[in-house]
C-alpha positions as CSV (number, residue, x, y, z in Angstrom):
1,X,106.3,96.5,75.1
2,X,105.2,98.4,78.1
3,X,103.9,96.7,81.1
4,X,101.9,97.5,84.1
5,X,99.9,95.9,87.3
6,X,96.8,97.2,88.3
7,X,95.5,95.7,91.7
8,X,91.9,96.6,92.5
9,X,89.0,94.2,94.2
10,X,91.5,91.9,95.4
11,X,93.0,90.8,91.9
12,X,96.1,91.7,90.2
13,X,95.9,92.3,86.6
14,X,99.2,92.0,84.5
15,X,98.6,94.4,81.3
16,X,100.5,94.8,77.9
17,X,100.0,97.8,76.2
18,X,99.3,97.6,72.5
19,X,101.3,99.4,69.1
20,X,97.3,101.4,69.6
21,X,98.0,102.8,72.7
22,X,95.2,100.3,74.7
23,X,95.9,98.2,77.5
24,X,95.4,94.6,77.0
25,X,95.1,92.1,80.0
26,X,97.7,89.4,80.0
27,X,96.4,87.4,83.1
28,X,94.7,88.2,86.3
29,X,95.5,86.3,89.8
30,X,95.4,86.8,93.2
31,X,96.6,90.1,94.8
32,X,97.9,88.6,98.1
33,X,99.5,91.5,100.1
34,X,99.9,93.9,97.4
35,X,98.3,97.3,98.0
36,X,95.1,98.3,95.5
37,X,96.7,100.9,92.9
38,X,98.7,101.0,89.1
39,X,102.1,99.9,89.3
40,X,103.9,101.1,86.2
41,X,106.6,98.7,86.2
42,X,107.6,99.5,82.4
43,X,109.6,102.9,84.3
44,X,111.8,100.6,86.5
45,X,115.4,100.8,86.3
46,X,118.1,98.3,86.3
47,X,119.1,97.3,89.8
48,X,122.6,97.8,90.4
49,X,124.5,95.5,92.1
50,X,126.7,97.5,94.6
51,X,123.1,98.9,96.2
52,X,120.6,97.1,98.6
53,X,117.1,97.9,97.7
54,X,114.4,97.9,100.6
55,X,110.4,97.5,99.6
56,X,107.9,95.8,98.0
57,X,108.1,92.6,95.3
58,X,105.0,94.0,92.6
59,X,105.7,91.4,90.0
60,X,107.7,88.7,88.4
61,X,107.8,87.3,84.8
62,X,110.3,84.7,83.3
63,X,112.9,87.6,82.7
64,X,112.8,90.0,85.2
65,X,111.7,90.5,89.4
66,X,109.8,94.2,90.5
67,X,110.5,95.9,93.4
68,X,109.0,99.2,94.2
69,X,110.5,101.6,96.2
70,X,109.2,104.7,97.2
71,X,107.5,105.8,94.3
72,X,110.1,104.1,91.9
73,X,110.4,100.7,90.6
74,X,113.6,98.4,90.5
75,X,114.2,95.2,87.9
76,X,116.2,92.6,89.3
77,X,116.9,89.9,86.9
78,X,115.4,86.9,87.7
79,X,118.4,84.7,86.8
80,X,120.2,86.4,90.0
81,X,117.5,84.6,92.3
82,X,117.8,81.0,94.0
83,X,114.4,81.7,94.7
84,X,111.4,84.5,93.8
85,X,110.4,86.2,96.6
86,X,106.6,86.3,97.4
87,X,104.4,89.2,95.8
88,X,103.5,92.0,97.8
89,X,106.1,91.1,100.5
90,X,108.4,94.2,102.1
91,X,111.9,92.6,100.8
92,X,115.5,93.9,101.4
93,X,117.7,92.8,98.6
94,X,121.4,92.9,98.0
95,X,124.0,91.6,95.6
96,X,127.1,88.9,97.0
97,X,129.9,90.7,95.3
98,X,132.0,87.8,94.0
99,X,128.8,85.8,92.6
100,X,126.7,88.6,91.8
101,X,124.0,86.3,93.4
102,X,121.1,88.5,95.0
103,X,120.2,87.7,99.1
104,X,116.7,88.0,99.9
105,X,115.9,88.9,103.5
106,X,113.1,90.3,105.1
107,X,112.2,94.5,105.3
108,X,113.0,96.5,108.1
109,X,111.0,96.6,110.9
110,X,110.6,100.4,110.0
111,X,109.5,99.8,106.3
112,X,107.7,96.6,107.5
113,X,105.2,98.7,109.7
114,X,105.1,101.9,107.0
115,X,104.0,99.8,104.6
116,X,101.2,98.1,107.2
117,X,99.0,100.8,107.5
């Protein structure tokens, strides 16, 4: 099942899309930080463990954490994280080699003020 997050008006909207090719809404929330657009999260690619990944947490479900960056998206799986980082937050993101644990620190100050604007 494809998923995406449309954030418009302040509210993020977590859709499913349907064996009819519609766009059901699964729940709507809060849109914090994150920027008013379409996230298509169902494109992401597995993260792999031997990069670090720089940009912005779009969602997080029971399985799986979204990062965009750039114009891609990145799934992190959830069971890697101590802790899920905030939505909408510029996150850098790496692996610990021996654990395969993922460290969550803060963006760049470069990304940090691209993404600002």
């Amino acid at each position: 099942m494809r998923h995406r997050v449309l954030v418009m008006n302040g509210q993020r909207i977590v859709q499913n899309e349907q064996t009819t090719g519609a766009w059901q809404t699964e729940h709507v929330d809060k849109a914090g930080q994150l920027k008013p657009g379409i996230y298509n999260i169902y494109a992401a690619t597995a993260a792999d463990k031997g990069k670090a990944y720089e940009g912005v947490i779009v969602h997080a479900d029971k399985q799986a954490i979204y990062q965009q960056i750039g114009k891609q998206f990145v799934k992190h799986e959830r069971a890697d994280f101590d802790k899920v980082p905030e939505l909408g937050s510029a996150k850098s993101i790496t692996y610990d080699q021996p654990t395969g644990r993922a460290q969550v620190a803060a963006a760049s100050e470069k990304l940090g003020k691209k993404l600002s604007r």
